[in-house]
Structure formats: structure tokens, C-alpha cells
C-alpha positions as CSV (number, residue, x, y, z in Angstrom):
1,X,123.3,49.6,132.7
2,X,124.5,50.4,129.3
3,X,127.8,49.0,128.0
4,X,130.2,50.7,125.7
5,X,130.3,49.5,122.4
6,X,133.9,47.9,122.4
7,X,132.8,46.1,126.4
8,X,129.6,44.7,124.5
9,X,132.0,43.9,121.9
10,X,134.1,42.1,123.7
11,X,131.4,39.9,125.1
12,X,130.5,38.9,121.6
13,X,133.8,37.7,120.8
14,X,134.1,35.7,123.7
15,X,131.0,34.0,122.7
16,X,131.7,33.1,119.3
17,X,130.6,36.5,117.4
18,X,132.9,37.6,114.8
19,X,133.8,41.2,115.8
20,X,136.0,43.6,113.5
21,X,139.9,43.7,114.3
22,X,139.8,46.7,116.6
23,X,141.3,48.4,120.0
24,X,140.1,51.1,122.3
25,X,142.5,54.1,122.5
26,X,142.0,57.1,125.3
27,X,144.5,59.8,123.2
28,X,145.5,60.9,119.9
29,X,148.9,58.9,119.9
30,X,147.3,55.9,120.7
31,X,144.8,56.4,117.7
32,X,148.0,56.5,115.4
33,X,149.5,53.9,116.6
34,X,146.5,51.7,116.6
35,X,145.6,52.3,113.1
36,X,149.5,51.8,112.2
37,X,149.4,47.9,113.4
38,X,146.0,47.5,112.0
39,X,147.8,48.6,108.6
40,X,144.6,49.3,106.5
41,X,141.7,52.1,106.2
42,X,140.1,52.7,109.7
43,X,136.5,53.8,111.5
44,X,137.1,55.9,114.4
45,X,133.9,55.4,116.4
46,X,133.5,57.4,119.5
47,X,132.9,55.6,122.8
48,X,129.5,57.3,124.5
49,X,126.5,55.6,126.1
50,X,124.0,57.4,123.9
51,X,122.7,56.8,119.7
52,X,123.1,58.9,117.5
53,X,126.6,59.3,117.6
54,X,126.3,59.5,113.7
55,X,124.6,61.8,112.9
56,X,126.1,63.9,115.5
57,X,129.9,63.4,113.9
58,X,130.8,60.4,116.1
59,X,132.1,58.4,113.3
60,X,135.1,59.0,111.1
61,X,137.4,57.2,108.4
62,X,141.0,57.8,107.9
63,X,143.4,56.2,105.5
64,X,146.4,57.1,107.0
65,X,147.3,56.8,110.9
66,X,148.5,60.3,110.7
67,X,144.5,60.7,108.9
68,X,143.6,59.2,111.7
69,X,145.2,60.9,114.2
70,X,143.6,64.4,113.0
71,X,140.8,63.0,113.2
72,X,140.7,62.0,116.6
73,X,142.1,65.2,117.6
74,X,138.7,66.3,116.4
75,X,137.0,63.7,117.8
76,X,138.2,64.0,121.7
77,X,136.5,66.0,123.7
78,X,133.4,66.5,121.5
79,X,129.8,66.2,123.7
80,X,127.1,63.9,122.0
81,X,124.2,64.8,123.8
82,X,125.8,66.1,126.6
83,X,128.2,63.2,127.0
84,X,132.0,63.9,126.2
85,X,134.1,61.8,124.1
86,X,136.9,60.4,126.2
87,X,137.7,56.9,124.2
88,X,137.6,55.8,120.5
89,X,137.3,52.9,119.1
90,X,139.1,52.1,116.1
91,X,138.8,49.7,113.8
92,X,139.3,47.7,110.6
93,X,137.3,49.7,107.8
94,X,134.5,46.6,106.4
95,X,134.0,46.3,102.7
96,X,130.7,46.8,102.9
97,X,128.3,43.9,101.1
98,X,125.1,44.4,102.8
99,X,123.9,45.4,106.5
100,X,121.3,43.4,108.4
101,X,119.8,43.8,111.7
102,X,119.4,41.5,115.0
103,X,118.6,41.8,118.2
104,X,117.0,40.6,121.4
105,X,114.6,43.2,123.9
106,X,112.0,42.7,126.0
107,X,108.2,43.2,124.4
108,X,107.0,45.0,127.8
109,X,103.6,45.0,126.2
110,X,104.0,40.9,126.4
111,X,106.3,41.1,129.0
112,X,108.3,38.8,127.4
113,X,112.0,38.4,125.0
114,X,111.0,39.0,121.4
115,X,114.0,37.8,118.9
116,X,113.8,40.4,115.7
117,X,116.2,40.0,112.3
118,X,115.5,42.4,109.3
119,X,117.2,42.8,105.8
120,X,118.0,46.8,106.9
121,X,120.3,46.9,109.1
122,X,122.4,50.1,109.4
123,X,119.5,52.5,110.3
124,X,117.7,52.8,113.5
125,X,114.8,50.1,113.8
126,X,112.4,52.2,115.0
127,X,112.2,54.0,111.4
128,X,112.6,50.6,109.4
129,X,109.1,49.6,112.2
130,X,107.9,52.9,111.0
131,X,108.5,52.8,107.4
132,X,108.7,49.2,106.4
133,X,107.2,47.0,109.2
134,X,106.8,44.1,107.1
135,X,110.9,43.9,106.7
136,X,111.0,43.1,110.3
137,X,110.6,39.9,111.5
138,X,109.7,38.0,115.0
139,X,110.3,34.9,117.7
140,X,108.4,34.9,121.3
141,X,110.8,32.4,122.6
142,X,109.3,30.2,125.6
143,X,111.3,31.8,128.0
144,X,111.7,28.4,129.9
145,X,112.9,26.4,127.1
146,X,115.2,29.4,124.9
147,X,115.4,29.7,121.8
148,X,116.8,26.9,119.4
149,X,118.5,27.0,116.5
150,X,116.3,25.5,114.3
151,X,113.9,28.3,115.3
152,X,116.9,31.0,114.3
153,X,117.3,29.7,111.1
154,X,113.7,29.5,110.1
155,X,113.4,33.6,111.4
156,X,116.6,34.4,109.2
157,X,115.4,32.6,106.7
158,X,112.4,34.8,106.1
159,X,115.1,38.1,105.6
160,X,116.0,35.8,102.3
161,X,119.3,34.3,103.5
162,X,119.7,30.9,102.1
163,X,123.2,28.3,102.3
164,X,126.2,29.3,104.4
165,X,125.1,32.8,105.3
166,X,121.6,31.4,106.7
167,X,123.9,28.8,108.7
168,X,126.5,31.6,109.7
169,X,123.8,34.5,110.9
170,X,120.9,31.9,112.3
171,X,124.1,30.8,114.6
172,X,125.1,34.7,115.6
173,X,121.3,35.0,116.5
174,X,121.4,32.3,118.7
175,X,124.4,33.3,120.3
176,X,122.6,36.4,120.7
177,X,120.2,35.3,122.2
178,X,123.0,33.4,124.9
179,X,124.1,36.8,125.7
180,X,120.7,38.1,126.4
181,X,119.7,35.4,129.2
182,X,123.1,35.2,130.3
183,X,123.4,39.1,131.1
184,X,119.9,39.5,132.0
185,X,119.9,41.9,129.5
186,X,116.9,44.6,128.6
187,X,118.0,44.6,124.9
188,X,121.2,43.0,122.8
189,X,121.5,44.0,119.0
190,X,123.7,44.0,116.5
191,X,123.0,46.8,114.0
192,X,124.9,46.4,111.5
193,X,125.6,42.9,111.0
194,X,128.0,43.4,107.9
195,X,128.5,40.8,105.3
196,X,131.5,42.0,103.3
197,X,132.5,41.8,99.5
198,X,134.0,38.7,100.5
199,X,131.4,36.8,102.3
200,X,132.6,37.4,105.8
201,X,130.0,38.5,108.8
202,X,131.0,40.6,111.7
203,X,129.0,42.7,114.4
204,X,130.6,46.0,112.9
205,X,128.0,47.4,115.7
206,X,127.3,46.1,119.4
207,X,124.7,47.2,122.0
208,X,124.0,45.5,125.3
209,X,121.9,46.8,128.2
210,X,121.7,45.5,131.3
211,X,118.9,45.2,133.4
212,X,120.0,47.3,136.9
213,X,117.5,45.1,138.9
214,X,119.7,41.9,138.3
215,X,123.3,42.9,139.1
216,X,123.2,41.6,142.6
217,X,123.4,38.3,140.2
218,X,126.3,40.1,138.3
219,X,128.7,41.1,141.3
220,X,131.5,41.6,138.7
221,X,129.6,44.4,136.8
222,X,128.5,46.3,140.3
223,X,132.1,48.3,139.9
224,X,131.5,49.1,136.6
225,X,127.7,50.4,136.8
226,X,128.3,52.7,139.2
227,X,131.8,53.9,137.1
228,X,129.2,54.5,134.9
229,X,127.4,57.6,137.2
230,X,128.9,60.9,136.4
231,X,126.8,62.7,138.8
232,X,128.6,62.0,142.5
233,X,125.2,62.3,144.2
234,X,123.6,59.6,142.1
235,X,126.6,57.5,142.3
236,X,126.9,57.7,146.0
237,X,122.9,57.0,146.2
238,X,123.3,53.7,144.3
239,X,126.3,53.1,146.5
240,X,123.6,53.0,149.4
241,X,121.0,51.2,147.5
242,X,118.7,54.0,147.3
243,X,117.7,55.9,144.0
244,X,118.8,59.5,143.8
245,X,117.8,61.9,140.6
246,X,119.9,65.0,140.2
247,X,117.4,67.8,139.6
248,X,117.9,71.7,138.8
249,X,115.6,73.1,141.9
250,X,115.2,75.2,145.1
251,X,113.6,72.2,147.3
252,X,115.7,68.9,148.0
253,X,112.9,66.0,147.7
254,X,113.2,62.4,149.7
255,X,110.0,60.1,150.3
256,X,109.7,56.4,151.4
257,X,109.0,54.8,148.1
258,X,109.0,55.9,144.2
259,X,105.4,56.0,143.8
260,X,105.5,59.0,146.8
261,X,108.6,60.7,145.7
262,X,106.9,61.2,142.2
263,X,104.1,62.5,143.7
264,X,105.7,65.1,146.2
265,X,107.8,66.5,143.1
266,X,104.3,67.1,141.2
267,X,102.6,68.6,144.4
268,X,105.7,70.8,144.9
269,X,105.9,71.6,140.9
270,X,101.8,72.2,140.9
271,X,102.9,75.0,144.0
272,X,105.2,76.8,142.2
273,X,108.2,75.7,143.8
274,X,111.1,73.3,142.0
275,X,112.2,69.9,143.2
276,X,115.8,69.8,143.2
277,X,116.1,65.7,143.4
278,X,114.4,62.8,143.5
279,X,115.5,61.0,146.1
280,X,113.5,57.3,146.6
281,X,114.7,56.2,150.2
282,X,112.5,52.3,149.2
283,X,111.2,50.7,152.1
284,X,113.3,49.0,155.0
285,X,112.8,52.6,157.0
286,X,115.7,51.4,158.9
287,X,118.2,54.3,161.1
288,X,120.9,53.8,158.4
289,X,118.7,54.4,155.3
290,X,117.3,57.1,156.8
291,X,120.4,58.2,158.2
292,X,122.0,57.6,154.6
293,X,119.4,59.9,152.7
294,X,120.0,62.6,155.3
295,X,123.3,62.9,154.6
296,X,122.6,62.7,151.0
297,X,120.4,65.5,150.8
298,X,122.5,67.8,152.9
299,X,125.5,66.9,150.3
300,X,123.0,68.3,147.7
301,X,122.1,71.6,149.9
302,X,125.8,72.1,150.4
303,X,126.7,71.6,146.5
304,X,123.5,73.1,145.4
305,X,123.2,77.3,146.4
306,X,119.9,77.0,144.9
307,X,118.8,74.5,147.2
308,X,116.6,76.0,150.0
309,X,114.7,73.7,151.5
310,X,114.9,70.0,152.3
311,X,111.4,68.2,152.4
312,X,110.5,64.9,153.3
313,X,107.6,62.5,153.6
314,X,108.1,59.0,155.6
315,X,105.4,56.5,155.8
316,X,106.1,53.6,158.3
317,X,104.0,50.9,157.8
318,X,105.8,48.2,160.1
319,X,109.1,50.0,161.8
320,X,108.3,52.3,164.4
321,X,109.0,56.1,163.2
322,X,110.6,57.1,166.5
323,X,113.2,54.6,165.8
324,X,113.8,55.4,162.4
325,X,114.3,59.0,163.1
326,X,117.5,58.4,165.2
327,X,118.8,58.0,161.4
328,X,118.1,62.2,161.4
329,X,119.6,63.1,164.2
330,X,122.9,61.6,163.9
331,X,123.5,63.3,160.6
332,X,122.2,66.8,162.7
333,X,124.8,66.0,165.6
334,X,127.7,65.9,163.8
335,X,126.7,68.4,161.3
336,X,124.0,72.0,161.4
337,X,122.3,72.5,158.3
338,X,122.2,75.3,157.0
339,X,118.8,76.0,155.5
340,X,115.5,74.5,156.7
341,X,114.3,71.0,157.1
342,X,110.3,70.1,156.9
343,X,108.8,66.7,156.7
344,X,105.7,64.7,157.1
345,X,105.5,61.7,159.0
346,X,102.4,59.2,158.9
347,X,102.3,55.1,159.8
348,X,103.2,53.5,163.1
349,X,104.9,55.7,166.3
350,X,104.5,59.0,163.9
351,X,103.2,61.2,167.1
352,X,106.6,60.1,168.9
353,X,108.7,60.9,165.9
354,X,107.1,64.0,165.5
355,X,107.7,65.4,169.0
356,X,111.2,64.4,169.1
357,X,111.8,66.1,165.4
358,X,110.3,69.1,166.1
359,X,112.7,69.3,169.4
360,X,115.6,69.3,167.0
361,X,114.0,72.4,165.4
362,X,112.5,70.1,162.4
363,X,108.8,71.4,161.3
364,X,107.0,68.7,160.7
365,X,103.0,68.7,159.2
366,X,100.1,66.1,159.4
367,X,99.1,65.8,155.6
368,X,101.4,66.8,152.1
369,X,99.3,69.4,151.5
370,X,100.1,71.6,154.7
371,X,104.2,70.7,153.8
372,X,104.5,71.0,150.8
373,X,102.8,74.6,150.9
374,X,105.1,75.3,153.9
375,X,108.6,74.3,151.6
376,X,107.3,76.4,148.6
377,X,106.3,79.2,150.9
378,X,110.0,79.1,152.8
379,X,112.0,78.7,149.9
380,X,110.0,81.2,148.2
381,X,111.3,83.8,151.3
382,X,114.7,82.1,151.3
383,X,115.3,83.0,147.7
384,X,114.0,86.8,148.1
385,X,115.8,87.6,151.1
């Protein structure tokens, strides 16, 4: 779960980092009006969950509110890959001194925080790793103990930082680095971290990812993720705790676990035919998540026209598969679907769920192969009829 940069923003105020004088507007009008109280030179930063924003026109000055205004006008309903403006953020403009970089992310090659500062902030990191590596420096906190802050000022003072501004940036670091454990975050960074003409520090830039796996510790950002999910279908699959990938496709896709799913969209890709989700039902074959992922994908066949097929593969390892199968045939009681439904069924009580399936007019195979060829081969007619 990403946050927007004024929500991660607003986390580092509350703990202590200094944050530019700023409000989130959702019109024009309120751009104006923002940037009249502010009463100085303004950014106008557009609120989207992606980078890049930049480069891509995202981010504009104005010296005037009416300035500002026009510019927002401009700014409001532009798409940054593929996501539409619909807030700005605007801001005191920073006398700009020098930019720095921190931030916190996990090292998935050490599986483990790292704690990184450099002297260039203001660019992505990746291309100051690329191009000047050695301007980067690194902590491996013991992730039992945390970081201390003796340890942050010894890393910021290797970026040449010496006197107040060591003390003042080693302590937003450690904060940092707060935020990271407290969130469970995947990554936390400041880029820039501004130090003005005047000597004053401030997160002019604020990122903060959130691990999904840990929200069930975070019950106050479980609204806001799933806020975050444009796509209905997805939205409603997190809603029911399974994972559900919009795809562009002629065959609707489920399987009992991700490691599955991935494979049935490769065997059905490999076949010449075109998964049209990913939809990971996990394990627990209970009757309500299968009943749940039933009803999911026939909300895709009904959206979708191209969707011709639904196809399925359930291994039950513990549950019995007759049981689990009652999940099916609720969702086919209250409602017919319209195109065909194949699956393959393996693991404990498969023969019973099977012969019950196929008596509610499902066609059910004993191995992928023989399914998979028999959802490319029906979509295949579907589509040329």
C-alpha cells in the first residue's frame, strides 16, 4: 500500500519531521485560495501513486494564486501513467540550499532494513546507484535492537555534514527509521531533504509504502488500502481476502494458491488462448471462499464481453472437495451463467466433487493439460461463432 505524498507527509510531521507549510486542495478554487493564505511563491505537486510525476509535468510553480490557479486548471485531470490527477498539493516554494537523500527499504537480497543517506538527493537513487555508487552510503540495523542515533550520525556524517546540520538530519533519519518499523513499511524516503538559504531542513518530498501483508496489524489503514483499488473487481477481491488481477482476456482464471494460478495463465497463454484474471483463491478451500471466487469471476464474465470461458483448478489437500463445491453451486442457484464453466479438481473427495459438478452441467478434466486445451478450444469457438 502506497501513501500519497501529503498522507506520508503528514505522518512525518507528527513524528517530529519538519514538513513544508502546505494543504491538499481537490479543485482549482481551492488551489487559489490555498496559495492566497500561504502568501508567497508556491509548488503545485500533483497527488498520484506513481514517480515520475516530474518529468511527466506533475510539478508546477506559481507566483501568484491567480498563477496558481491556471496552473492547476492544467494540472487537474492530467493521467501520469495512466493515473488521473484528482488532488494537488501545494506548498511553500523552498529556497533551495542543497538536496540530500534518505531513506529506509528492505535489502530483499539480505532480507533485511538497510538505512541509506547520500549528498544527491533530488534525482532518483537508482541513477545516483548507477552513476555514482560511492555517494551512497549504508546501515544493516540489527533489526532486534533498531537503529540508534549515534549510528545515524556516524552514516550522515560520511555525506560531509558536520555541527547543527549533522545533529538536525542524523535525528530526521532516525525518526525515519521510527516510521519504518512502526508502519511496517517496505520503503520510507525522503528525497529531497532540502536545506534552505537559511539553514532550515524540511522533507520537501515524502514516500511511504506499506507492506499489505501487515495491515491486519494496521486496522485503521484497511479502509484506506482498499480506497486505494480503482478496479471494483480487485477491490472487492481484497474485500474477501483473496487476490484478484484484472487482466485483458477471453478465459477468466481462478486456482487454489499463487504458485497454480501463475501457472494456469502460462499453460493457457502457451495454448493460444488469453487469461482474463488472475484470481488466487489461497488455501482454506472453505464453501465461502469458493463460493466468494465464484461469484467474482462471474462479475468478470458479466463486465467483461470478451470473457468466454471461466476455468478453474482446486487442489484439496485436507478439506474434502465435495464439500467445498457447495461454494459453486449456490452462486449457480441463484444465478445461470452465461458462458461455460471448466475446472479440474485433484486432492481429497475429488471423484465426489466431480460427479456432483458435472450434474450441474460443469466439465470437469483429470489433469491441466486436458482443461486447459478444452478452455482455449471453447473460447476459441465462442469467439468465432
Amino acid at each position: 500500500m502506497r501513501f500519497y505524498e501529503y498522507e506520508a507527509k503528514k505522518i512525518f510531521k507528527e513524528h517530529g519531521i519538519p514538513v513544508p507549510q502546505g494543504k491538499v486542495a481537490s479543485n482549482p478554487a481551492e488551489v487559489r485560495e490555498i496559495a492566497r493564505h500561504l502568501g508567497k511563491p508556491v509548488v503545485l505537486k500533483a497527488q498520484v501513486l506513481v514517480g515520475g510525476r516530474g518529468k511527466a509535468g506533475g510539478i508546477r510553480f506559481a507566483d501568484s494564486p491567480e498563477e496558481a490557479e491556471r496552473e492547476a486548471e492544467r494540472l487537474f485531470g492530467l493521467k501520469i501513467s495512466g493515473f488521473r490527477v484528482n488532488k494537488i498539493l501545494v506548498e511553500e516554494k523552498l529556497n533551495v540550499s542543497d538536496e540530500l537523500y534518505l531513506g529506509i527499504a528492505v535489502d530483499s537480497a539480505r532480507g533485511a532494513p538497510v538505512v541509506m543517506a547520500s549528498s544527491e538527493g533530488g534525482v532518483d537513487i537508482e541513477e545516483v546507484a548507477e552513476r555514482s555508487p560511492e555517494k551512497i552510503v549504508r546501515l544493516y540495523p540489527n533489526i532486534l535492537r533498531g537503529v540508534r542515533e549515534y549510528e545515524t550520525r556516524k552514516l550522515i556524517k560520511r555525506i560531509g555534514l558536520r555541527g547543527q546540520m549533522l545533529t538536525r538530519v542524523s535525528r530526521i533519519l532516525y525518526d525515519l527509521y521510527k516510521i519504518f518499523r512502526e508502519y511496517d513499511a517496505e520503503i520510507v524516503e525522503i528525497n529531497p531533504l532540502v536545506i534552505t538559504e537559511d539553514g532550515e531542513v524540511f522533507a520537501a518530498d515524502a514516500r511511504l509504502n506499506v507492506d499489505d501483508h501487515s495491515l491486519y496489524r494496521h486496522p485503521e489503514l484497511k479502509a484506506l488500502s482498499l480506497e486505494r483499488i480503482e478496479n471494483s473487481l480487485e477491490r472487492r477481491g481484497r474485500e474477501v481476502g483473496m487476490n484478484f488481477v484484472d487482466l485483458k482476456g477471453n478465459i477468466a482464471v481462478a486456482g487454489s494458491g499463487a504458485g497454480l494460478t501463475m501457472f494456469l495463465l502460462d499453460a493457457i497463454a502457451s495454448s493460444g488462448g488469453r487469461p482474463a484474471c488472475f484470481l488466487d483463491i489461497g488455501g482454506g478451500m472453505s464453501v465461502e471462499r469458493v463460493e466468494n471466487a465464484f461469484r467474482l469471476l462471474l462479475m468478470k464474465a458479466d463486465s467483461d464481453p470478451d470473457v468466454k470461458v471461466i476455468f478453474f483448478a482446486f487442489w484439496f489437500m485436507i478439506s474434502p472437495a465435495e464439500e467445498a463445491t457447495e461454494g459453486l453451486l449456490r452462486v449457480l442457484a441463484e444465478k445461470k451463467p452465461k458462458i461455460p464453466i471448466i475446472g479440474v479438481i485433484q486432492g481429497v473427495g475429488a471423484e465426489k466433487a466431480v460427479e456432483i459438478l458435472e450434474r450441474a452441467a460443469i466439465r470437469c478434466y483429470s489433469t491441466i493439460k486436458e482443461g486447459v486445451k478444452a478452455a482455449v478450444e471453447v473460447a476459441g469457438k465462442w469467439e468465432s461463432s
